[in-house]
C-alpha positions as CSV (number, residue, x, y, z in Angstrom):
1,X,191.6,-55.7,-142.4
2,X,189.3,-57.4,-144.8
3,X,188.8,-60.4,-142.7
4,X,188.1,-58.2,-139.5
5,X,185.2,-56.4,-141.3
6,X,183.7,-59.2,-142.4
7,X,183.8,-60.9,-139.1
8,X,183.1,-58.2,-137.1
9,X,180.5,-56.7,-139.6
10,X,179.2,-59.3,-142.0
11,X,180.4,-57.4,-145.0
12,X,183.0,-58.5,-147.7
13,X,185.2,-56.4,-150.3
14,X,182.7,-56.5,-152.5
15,X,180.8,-53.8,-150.6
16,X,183.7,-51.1,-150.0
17,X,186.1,-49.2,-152.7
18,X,188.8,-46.9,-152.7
19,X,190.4,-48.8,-149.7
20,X,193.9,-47.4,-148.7
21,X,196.1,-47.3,-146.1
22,X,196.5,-43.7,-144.7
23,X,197.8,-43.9,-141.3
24,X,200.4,-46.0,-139.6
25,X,201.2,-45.1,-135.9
26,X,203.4,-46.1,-133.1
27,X,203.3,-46.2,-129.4
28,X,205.7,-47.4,-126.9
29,X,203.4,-48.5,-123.5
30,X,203.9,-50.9,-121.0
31,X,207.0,-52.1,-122.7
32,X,205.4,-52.8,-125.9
33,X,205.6,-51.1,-128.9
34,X,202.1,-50.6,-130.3
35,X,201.5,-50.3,-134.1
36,X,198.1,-49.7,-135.4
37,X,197.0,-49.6,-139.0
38,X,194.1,-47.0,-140.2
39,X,192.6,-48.3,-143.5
40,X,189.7,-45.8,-145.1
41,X,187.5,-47.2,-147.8
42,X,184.0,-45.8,-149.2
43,X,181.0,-48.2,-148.5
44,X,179.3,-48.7,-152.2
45,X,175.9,-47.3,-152.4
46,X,173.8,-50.3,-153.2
47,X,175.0,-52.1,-149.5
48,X,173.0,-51.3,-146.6
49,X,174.0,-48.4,-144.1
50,X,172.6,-50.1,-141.2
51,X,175.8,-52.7,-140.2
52,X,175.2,-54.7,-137.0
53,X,178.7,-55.8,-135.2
54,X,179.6,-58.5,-132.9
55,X,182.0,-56.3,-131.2
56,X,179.6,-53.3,-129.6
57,X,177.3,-51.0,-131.3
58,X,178.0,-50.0,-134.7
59,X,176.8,-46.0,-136.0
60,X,177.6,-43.3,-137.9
61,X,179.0,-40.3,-136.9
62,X,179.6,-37.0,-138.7
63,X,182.4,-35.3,-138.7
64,X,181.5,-32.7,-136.4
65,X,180.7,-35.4,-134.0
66,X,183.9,-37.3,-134.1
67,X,186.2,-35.3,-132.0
68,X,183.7,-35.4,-128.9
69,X,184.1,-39.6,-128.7
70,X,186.3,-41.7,-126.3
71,X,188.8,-43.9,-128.3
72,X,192.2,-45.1,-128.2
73,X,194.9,-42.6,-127.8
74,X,196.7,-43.1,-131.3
75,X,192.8,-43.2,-132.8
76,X,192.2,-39.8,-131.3
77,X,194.8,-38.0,-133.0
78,X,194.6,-39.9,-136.2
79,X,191.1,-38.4,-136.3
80,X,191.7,-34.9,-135.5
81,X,194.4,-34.7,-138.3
82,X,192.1,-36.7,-140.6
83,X,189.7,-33.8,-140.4
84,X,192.2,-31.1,-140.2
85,X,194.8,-32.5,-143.3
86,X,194.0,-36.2,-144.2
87,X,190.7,-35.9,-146.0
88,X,191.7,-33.5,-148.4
89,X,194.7,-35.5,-149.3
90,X,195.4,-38.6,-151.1
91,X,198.7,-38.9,-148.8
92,X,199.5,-41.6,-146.4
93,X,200.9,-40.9,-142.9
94,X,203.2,-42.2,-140.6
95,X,202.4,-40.8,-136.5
96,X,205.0,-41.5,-133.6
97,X,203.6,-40.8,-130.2
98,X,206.0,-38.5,-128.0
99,X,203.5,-38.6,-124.8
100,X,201.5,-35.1,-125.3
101,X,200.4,-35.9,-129.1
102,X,201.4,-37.9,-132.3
103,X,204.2,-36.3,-134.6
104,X,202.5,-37.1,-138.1
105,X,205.2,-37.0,-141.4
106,X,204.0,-38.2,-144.8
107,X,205.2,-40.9,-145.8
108,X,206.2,-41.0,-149.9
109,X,206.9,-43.9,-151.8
110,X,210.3,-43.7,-153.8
């Protein structure tokens, strides 16, 4: 993850904190099993807002905005329980796609 933002935005760990894992989801396409990884981290205040990527156009969103954009099937779901259970939680969650939606557990450490 570190290595993919600073290649694909020119910034290192220096410029994020409170990075965590918070979503781990599974897919079964095209006789693959897809598993994708959701880190969230808070960009520090003295690095600048205005990241250029190699990989498309990057931009800020709020929240109200997010629901409305194309992405990835897992992403899309990952998303809306972000903003429905995720962000007020320090919890991290495990989603298995079923083909309508992803089935979201938390997953504790013991």
């Amino acid at each position: 993850m570190l290595r993919e933002l600073e290649e694909e935005l020119g910034i290192g760990e220096s410029a994020i904190e409170n990075l965590c894992l918070r979503y781990i989801t599974l897919r079964r396409t095209n006789g693959e099993i897809r598993q994708n990884y959701y880190f969230f981290a808070d960009l520090k205040d003295d690095v600048d807002e205005k990241l250029v990527s190699n990989e498309g156009i990057s931009k800020w969103f709020a929240y109200s905005e997010l629901e409305a954009l194309k992405m990835p099937y897992t992403s899309k779901f990952v998303i809306e329980h972000y903003l429905k259970t995720g962000r007020t939680t320090k919890e991290m969650y495990v989603g298995a796609a079923d083909g309508e939606k992803l089935v979201f557990t938390k997953l504790p450490e013991f």
